[in-house]
N, CA, C and O atoms as a Tripos MOL2 file, in Angstrom:
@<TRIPOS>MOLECULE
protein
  284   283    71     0     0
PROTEIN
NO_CHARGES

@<TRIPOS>ATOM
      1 N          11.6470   45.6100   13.6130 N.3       1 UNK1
      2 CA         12.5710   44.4990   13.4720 C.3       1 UNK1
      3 C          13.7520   44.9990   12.6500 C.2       1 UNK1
      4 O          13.3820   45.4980   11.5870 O.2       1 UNK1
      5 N          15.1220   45.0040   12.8500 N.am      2 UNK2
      6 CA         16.4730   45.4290   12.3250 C.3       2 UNK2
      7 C          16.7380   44.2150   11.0990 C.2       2 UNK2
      8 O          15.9560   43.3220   10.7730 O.2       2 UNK2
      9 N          17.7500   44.4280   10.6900 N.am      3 UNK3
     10 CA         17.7350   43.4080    9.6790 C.3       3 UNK3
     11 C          18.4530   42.1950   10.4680 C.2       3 UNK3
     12 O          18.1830   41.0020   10.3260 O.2       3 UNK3
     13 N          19.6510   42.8770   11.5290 N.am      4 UNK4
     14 CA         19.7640   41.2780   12.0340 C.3       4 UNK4
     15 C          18.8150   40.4440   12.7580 C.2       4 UNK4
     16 O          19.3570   39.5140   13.3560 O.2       4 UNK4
     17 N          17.8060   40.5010   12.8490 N.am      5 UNK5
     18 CA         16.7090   40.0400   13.8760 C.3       5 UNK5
     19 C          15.9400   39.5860   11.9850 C.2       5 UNK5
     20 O          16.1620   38.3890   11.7980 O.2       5 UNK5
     21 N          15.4200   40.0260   11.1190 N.am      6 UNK6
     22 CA         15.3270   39.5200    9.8810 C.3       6 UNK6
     23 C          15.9920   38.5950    9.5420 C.2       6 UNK6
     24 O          15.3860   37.5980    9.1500 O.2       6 UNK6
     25 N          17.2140   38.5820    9.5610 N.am      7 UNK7
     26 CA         18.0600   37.2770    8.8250 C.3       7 UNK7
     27 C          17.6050   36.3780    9.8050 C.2       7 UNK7
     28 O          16.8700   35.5150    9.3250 O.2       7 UNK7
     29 N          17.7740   36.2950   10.9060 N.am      8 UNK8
     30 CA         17.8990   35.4100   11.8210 C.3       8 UNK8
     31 C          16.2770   35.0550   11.8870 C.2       8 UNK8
     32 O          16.1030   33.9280   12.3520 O.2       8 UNK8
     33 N          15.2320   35.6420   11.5870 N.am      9 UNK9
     34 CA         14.2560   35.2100   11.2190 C.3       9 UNK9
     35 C          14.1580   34.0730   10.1110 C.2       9 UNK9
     36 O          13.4260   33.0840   10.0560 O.2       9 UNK9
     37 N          14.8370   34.4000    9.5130 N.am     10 UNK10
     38 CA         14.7040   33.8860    7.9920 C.3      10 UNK10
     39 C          15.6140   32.6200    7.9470 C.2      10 UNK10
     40 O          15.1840   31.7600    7.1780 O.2      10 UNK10
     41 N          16.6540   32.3390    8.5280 N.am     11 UNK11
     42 CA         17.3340   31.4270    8.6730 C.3      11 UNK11
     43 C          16.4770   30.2460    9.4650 C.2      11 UNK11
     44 O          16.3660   29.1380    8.9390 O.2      11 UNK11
     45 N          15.8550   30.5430   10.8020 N.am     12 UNK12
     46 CA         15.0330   30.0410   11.4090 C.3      12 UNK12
     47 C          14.0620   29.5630   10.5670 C.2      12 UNK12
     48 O          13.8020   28.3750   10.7560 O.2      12 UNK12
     49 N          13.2900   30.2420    9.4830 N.am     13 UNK13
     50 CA         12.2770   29.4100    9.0690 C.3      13 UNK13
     51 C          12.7630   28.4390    8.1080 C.2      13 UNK13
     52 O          12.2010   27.3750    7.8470 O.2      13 UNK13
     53 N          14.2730   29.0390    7.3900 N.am     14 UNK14
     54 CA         14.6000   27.8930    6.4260 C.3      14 UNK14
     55 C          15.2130   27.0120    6.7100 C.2      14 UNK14
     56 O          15.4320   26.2220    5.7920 O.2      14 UNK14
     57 N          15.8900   26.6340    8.2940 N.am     15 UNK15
     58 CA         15.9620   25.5560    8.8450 C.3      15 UNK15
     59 C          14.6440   24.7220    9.0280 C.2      15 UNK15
     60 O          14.6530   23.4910    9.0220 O.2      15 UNK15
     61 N          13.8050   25.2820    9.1480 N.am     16 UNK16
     62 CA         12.3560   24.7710    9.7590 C.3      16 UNK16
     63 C          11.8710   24.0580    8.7720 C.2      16 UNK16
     64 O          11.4540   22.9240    9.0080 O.2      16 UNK16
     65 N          11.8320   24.6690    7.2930 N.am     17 UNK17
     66 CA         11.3120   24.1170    6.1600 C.3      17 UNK17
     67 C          11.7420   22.9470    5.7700 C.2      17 UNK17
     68 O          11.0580   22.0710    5.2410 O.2      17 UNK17
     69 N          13.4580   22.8860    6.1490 N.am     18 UNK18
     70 CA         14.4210   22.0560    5.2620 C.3      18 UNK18
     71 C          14.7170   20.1930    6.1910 C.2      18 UNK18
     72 O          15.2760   19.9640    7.2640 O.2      18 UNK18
     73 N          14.2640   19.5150    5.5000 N.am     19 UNK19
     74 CA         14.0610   18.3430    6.9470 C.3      19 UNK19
     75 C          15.4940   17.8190    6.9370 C.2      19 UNK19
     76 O          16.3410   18.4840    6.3390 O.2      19 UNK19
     77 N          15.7530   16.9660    7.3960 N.am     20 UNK20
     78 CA         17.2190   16.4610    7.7630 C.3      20 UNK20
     79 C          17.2680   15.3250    7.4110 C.2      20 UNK20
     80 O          16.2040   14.7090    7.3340 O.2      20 UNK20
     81 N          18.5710   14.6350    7.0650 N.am     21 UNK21
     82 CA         18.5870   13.5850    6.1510 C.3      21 UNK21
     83 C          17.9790   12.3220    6.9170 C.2      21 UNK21
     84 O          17.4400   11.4280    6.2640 O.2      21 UNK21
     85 N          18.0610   12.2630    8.1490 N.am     22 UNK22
     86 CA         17.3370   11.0790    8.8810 C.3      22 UNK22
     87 C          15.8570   11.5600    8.9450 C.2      22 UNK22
     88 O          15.1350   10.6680    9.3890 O.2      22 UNK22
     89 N          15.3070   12.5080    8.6880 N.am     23 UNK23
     90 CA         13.7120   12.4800    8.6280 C.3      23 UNK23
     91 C          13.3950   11.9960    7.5130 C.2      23 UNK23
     92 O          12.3150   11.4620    7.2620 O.2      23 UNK23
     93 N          14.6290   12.1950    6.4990 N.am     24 UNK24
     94 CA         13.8470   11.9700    5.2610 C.3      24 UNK24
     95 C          13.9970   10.2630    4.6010 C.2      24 UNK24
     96 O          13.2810    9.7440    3.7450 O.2      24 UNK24
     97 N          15.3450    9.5680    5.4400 N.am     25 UNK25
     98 CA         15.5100    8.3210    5.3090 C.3      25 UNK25
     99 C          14.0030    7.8590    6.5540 C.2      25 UNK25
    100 O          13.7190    6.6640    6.4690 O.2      25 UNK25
    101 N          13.5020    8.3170    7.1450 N.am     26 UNK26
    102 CA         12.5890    7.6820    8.2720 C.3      26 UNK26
    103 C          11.2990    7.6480    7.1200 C.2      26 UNK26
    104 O          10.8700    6.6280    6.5790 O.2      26 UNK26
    105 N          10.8680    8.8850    6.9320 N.am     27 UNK27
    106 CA          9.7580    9.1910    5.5730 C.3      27 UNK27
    107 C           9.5810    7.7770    4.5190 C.2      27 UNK27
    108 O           8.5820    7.0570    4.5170 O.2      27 UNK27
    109 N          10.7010    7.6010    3.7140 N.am     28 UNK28
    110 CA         10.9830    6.7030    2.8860 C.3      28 UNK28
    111 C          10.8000    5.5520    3.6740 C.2      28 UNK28
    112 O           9.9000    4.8120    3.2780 O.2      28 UNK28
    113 N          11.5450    5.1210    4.9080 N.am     29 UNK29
    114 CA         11.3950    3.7630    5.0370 C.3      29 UNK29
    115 C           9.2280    3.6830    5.8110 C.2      29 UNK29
    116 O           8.7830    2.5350    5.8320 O.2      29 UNK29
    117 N           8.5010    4.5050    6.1740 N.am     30 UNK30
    118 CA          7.4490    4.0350    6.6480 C.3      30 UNK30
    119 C           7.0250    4.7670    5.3730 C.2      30 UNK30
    120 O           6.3800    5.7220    5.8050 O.2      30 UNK30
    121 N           7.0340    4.8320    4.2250 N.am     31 UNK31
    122 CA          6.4880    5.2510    2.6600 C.3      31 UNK31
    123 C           6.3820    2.9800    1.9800 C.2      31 UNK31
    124 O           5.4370    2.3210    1.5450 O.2      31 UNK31
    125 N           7.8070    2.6260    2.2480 N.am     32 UNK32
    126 CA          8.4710    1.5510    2.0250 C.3      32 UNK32
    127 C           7.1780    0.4730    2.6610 C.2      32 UNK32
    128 O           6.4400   -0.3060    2.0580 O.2      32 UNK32
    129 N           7.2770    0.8110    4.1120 N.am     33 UNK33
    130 CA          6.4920   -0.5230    4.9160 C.3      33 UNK33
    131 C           4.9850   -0.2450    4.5380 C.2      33 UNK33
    132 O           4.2880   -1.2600    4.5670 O.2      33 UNK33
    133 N           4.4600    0.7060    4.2540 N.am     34 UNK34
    134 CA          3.3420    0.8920    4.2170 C.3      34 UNK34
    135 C           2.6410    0.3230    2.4410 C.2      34 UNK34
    136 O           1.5580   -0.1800    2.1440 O.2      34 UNK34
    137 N           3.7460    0.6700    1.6630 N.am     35 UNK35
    138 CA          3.3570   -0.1020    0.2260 C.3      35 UNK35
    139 C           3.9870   -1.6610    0.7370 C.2      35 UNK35
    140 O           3.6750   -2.6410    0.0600 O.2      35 UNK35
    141 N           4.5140   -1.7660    1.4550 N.am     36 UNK36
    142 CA          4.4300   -3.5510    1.1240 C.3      36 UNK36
    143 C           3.2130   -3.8610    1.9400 C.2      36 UNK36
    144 O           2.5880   -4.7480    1.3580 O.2      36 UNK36
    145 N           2.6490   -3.5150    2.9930 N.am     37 UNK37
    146 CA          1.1170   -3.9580    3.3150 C.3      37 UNK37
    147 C           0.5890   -3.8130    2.7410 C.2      37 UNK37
    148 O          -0.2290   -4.7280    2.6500 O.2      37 UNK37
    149 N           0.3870   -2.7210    1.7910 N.am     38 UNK38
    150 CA         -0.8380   -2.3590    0.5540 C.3      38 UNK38
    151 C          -0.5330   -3.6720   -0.2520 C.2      38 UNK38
    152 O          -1.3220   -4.6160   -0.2980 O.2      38 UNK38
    153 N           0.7670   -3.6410   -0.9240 N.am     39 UNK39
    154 CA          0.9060   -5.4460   -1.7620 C.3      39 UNK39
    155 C           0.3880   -6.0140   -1.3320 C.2      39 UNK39
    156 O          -0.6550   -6.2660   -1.9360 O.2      39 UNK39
    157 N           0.5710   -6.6970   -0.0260 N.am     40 UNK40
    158 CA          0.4520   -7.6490    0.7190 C.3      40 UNK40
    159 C          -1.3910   -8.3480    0.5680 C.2      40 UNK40
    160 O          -2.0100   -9.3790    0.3020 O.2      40 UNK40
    161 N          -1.6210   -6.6090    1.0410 N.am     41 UNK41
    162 CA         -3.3680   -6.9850    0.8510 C.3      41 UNK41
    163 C          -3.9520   -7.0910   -0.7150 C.2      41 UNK41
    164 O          -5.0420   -7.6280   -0.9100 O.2      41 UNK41
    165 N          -3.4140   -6.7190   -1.4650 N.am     42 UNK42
    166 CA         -3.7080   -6.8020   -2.6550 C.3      42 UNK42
    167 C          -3.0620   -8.2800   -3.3070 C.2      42 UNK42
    168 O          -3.8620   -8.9930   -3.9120 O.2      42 UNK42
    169 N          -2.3290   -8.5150   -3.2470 N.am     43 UNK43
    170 CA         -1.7810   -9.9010   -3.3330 C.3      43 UNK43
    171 C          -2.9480  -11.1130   -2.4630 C.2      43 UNK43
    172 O          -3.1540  -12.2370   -2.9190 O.2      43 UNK43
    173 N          -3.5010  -10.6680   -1.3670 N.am     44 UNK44
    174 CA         -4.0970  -11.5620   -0.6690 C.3      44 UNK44
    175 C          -5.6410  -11.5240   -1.1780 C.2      44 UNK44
    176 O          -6.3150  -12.5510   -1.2480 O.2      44 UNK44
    177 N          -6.1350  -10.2310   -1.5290 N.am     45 UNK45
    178 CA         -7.0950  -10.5670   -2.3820 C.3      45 UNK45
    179 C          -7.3630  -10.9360   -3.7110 C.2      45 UNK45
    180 O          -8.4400  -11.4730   -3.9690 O.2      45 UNK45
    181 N          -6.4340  -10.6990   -4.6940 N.am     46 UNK46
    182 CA         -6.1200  -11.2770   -5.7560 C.3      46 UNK46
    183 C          -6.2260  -13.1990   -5.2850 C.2      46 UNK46
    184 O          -6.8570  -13.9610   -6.0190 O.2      46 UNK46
    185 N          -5.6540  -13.6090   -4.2550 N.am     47 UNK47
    186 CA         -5.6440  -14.9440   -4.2760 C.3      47 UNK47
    187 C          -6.6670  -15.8170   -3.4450 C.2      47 UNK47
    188 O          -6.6380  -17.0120   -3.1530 O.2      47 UNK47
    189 N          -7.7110  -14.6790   -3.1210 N.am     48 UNK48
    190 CA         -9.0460  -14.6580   -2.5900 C.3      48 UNK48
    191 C         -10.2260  -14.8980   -3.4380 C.2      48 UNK48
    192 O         -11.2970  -15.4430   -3.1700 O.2      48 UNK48
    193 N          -9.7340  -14.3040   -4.6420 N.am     49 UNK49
    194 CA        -10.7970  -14.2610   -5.8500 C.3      49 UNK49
    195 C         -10.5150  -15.1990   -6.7090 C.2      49 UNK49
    196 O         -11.3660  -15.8800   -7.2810 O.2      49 UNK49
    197 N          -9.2230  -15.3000   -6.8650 N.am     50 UNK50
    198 CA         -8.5570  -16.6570   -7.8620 C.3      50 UNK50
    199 C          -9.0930  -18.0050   -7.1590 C.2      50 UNK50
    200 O          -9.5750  -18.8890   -7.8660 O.2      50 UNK50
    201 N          -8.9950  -18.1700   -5.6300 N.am     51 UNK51
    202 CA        -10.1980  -19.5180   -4.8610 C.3      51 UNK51
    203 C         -11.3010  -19.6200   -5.2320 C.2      51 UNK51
    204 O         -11.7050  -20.7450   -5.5250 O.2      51 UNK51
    205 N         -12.4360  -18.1360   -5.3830 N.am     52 UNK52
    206 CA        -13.3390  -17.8340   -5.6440 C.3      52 UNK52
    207 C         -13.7520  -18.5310   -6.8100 C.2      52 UNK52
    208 O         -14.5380  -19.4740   -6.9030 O.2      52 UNK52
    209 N         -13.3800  -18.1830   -7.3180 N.am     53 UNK53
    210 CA        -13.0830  -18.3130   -9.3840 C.3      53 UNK53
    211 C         -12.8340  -19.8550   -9.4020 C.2      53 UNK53
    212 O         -13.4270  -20.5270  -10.2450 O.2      53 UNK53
    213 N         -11.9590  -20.4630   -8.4860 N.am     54 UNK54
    214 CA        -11.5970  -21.9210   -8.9790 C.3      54 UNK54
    215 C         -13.1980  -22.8110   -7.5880 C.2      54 UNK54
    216 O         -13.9050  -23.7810   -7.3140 O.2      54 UNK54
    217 N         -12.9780  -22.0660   -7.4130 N.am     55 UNK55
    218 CA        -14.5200  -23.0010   -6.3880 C.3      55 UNK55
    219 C         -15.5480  -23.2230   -7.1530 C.2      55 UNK55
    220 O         -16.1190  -24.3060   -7.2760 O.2      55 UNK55
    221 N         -15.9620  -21.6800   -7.9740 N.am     56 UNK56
    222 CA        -17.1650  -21.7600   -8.6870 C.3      56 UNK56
    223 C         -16.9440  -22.4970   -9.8720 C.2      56 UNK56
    224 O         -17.9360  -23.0460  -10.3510 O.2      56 UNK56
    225 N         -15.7900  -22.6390  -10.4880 N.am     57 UNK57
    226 CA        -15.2370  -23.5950  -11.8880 C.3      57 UNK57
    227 C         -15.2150  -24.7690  -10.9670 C.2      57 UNK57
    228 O         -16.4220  -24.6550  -10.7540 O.2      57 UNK57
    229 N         -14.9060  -25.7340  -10.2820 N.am     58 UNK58
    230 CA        -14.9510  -26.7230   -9.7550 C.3      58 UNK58
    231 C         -16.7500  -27.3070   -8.8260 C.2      58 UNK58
    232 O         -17.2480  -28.3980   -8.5490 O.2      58 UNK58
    233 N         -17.0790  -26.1650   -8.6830 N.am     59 UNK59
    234 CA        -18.8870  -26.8450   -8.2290 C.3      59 UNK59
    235 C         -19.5740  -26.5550   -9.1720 C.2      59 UNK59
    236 O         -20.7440  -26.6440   -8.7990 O.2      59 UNK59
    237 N         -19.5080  -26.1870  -10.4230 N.am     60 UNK60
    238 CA        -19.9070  -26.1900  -11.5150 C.3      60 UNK60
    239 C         -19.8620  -27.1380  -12.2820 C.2      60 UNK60
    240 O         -20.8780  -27.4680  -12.8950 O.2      60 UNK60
    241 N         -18.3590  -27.9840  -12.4790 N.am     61 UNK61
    242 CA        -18.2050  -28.9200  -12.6410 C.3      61 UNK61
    243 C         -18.4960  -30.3080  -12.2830 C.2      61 UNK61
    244 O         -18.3320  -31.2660  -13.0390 O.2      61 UNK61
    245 N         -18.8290  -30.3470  -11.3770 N.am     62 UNK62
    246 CA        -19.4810  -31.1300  -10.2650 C.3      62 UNK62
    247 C         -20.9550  -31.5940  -10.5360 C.2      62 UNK62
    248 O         -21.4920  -32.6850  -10.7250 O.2      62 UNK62
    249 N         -21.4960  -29.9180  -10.4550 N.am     63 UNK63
    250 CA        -23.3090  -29.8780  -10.7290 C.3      63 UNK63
    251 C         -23.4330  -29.9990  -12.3480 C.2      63 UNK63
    252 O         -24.6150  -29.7960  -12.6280 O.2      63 UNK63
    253 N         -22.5030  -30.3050  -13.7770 N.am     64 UNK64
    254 CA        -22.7280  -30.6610  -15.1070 C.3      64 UNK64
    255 C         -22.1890  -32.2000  -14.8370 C.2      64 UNK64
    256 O         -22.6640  -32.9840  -15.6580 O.2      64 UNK64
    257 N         -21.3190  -32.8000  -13.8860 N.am     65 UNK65
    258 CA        -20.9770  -34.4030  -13.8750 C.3      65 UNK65
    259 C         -22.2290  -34.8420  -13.4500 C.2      65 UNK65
    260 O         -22.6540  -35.7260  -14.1950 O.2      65 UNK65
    261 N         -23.2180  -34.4700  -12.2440 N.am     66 UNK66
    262 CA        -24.0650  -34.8100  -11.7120 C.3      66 UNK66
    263 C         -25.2550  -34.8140  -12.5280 C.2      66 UNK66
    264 O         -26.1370  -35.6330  -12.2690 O.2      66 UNK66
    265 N         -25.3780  -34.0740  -13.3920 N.am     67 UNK67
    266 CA        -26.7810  -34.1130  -14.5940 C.3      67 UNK67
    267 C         -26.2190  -34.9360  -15.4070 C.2      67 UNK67
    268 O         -26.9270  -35.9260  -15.5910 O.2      67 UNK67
    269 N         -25.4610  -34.9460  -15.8470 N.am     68 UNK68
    270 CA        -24.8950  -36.0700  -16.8460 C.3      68 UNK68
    271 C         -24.8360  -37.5680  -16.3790 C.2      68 UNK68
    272 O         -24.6340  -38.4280  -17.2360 O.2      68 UNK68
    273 N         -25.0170  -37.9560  -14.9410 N.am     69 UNK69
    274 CA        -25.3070  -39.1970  -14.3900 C.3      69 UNK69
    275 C         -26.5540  -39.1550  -14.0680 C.2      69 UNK69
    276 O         -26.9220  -40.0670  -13.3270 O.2      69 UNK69
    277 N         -27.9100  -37.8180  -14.6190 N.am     70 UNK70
    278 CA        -29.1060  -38.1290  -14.1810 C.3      70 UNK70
    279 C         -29.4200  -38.8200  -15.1590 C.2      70 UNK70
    280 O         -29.7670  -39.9960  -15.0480 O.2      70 UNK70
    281 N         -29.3390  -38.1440  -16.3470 N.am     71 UNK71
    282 CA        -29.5020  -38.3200  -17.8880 C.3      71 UNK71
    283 C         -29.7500  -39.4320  -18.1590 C.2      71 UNK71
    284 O         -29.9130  -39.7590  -19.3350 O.2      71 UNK71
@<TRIPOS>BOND
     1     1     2 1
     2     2     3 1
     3     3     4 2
     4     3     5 am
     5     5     6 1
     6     6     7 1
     7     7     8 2
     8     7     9 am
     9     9    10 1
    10    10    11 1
    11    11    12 2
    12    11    13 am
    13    13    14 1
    14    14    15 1
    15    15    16 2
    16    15    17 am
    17    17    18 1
    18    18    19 1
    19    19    20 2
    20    19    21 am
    21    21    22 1
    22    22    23 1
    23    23    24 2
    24    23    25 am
    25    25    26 1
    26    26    27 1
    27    27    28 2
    28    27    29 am
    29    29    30 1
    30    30    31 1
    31    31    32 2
    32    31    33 am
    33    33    34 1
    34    34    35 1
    35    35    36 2
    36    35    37 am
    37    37    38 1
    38    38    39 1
    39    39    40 2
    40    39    41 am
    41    41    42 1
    42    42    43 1
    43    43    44 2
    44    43    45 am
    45    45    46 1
    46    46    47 1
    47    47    48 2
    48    47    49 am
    49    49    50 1
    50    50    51 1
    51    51    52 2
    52    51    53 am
    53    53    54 1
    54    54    55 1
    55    55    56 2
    56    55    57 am
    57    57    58 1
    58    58    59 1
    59    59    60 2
    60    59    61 am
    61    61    62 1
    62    62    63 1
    63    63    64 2
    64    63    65 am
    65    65    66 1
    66    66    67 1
    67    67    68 2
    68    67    69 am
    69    69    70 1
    70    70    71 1
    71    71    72 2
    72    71    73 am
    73    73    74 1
    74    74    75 1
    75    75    76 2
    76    75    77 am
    77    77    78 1
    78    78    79 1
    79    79    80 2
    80    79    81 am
    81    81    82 1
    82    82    83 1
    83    83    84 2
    84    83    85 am
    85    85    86 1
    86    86    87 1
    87    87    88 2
    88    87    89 am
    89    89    90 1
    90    90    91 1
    91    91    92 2
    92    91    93 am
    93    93    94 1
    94    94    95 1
    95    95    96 2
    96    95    97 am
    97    97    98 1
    98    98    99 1
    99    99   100 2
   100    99   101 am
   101   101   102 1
   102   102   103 1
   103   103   104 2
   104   103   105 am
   105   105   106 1
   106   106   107 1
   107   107   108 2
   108   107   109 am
   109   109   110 1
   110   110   111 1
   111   111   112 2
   112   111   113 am
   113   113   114 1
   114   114   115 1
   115   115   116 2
   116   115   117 am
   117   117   118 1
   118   118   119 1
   119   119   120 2
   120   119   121 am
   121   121   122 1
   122   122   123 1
   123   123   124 2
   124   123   125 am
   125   125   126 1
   126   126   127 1
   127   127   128 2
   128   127   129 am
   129   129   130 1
   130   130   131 1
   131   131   132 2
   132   131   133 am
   133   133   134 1
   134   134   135 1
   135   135   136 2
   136   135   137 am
   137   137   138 1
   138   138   139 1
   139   139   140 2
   140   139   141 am
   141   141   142 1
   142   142   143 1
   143   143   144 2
   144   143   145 am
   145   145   146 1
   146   146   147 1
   147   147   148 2
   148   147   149 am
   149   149   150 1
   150   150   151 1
   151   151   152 2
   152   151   153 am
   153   153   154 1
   154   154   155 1
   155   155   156 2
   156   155   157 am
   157   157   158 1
   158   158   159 1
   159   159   160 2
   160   159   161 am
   161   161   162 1
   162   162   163 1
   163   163   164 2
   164   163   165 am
   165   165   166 1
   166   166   167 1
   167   167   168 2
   168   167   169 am
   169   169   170 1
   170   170   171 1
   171   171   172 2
   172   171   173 am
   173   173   174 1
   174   174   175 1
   175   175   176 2
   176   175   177 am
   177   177   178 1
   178   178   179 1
   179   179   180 2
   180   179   181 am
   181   181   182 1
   182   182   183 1
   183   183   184 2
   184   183   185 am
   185   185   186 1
   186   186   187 1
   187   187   188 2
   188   187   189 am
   189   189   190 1
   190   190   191 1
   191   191   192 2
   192   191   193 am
   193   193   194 1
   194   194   195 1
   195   195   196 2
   196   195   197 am
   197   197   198 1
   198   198   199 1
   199   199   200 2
   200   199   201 am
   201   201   202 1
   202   202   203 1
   203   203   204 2
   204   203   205 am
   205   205   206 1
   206   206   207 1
   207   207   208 2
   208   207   209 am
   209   209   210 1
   210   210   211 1
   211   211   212 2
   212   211   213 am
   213   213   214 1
   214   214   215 1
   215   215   216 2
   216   215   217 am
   217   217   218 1
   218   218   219 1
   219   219   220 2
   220   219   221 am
   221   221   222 1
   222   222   223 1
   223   223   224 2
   224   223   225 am
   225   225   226 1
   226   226   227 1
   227   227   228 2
   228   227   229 am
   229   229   230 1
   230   230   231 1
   231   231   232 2
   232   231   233 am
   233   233   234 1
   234   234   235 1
   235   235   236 2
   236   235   237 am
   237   237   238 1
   238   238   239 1
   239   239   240 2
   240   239   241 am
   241   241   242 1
   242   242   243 1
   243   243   244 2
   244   243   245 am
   245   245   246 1
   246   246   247 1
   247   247   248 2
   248   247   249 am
   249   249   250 1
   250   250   251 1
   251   251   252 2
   252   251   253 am
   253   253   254 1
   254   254   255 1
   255   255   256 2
   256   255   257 am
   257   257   258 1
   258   258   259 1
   259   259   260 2
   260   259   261 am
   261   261   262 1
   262   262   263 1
   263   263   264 2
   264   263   265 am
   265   265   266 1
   266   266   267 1
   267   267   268 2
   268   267   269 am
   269   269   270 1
   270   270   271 1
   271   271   272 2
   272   271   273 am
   273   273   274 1
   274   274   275 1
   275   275   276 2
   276   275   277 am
   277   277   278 1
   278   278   279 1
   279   279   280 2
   280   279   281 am
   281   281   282 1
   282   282   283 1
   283   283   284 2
@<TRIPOS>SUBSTRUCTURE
     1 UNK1         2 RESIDUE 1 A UNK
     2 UNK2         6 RESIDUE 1 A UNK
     3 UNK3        10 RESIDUE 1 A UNK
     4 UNK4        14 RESIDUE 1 A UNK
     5 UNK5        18 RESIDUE 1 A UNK
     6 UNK6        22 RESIDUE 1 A UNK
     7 UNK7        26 RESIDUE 1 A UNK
     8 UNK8        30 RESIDUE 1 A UNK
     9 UNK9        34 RESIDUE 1 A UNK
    10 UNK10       38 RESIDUE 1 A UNK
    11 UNK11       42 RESIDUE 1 A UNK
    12 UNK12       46 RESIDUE 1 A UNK
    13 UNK13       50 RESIDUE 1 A UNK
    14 UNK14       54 RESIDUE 1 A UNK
    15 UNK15       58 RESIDUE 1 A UNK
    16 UNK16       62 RESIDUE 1 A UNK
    17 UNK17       66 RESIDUE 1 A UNK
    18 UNK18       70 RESIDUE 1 A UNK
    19 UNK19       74 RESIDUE 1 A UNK
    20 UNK20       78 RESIDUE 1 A UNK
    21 UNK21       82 RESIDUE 1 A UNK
    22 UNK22       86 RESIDUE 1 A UNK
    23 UNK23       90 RESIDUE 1 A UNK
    24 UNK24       94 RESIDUE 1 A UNK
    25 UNK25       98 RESIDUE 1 A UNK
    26 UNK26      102 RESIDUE 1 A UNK
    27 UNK27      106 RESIDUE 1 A UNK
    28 UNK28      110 RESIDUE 1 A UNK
    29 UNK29      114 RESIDUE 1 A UNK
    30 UNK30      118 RESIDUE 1 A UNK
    31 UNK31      122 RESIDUE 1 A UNK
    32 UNK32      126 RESIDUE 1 A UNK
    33 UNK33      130 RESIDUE 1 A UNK
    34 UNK34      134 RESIDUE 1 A UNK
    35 UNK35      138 RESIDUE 1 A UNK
    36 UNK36      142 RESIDUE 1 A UNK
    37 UNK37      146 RESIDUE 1 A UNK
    38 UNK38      150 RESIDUE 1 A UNK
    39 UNK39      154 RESIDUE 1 A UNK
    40 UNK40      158 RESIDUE 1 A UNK
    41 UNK41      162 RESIDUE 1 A UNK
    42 UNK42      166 RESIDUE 1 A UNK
    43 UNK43      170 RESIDUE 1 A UNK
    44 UNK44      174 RESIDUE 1 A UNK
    45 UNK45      178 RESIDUE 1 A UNK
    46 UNK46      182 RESIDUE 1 A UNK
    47 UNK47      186 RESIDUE 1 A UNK
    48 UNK48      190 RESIDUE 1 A UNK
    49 UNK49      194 RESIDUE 1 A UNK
    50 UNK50      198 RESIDUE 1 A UNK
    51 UNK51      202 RESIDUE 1 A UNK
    52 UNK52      206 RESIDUE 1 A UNK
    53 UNK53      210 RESIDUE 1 A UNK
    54 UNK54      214 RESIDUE 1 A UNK
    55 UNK55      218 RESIDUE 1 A UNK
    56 UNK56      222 RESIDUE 1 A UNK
    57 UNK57      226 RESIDUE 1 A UNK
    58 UNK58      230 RESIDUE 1 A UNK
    59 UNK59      234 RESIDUE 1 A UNK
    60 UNK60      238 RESIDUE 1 A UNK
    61 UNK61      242 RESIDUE 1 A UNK
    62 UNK62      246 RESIDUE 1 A UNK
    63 UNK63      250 RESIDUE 1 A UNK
    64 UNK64      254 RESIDUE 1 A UNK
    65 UNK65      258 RESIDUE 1 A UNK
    66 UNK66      262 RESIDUE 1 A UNK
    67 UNK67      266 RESIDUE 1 A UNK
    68 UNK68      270 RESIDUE 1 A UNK
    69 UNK69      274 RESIDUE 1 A UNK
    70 UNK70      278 RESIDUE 1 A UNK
    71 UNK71      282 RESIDUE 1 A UNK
């Protein structure tokens, strides 16, 4: 291999390495959509457990009104 067949090697791979500004705005925006579904689901179970939490505080409440009218 001569050296011009080297450079031109070498140029080739450091084009190859180097991404282009629309790959890297594409990267970011499905980096972007993919943490707002992660929120999304995390937000939705957070307000899954907070029902949870207020069901069991509310039939709890319920089953201490109900002994208190056995009494």
């Amino acid at each position: 291999m001569d050296e011009g067949d080297f450079d031109s090697f070498k140029r080739l791979c450091l084009i190859m390495l180097l991404s282009s500004p629309h790959t890297d705005a594409q990267r970011r925006w499905r980096a972007k959509k993919k943490d707002q579904h992660h929120r999304t689901q995390l937000s939705l179970r957070r307000l899954i457990v907070e029902q949870i939490n207020e069901s069991h505080q509310y039939s709890s409440g319920i089953n201490e009104n109900f002994m208190f009218l056995l009494c």
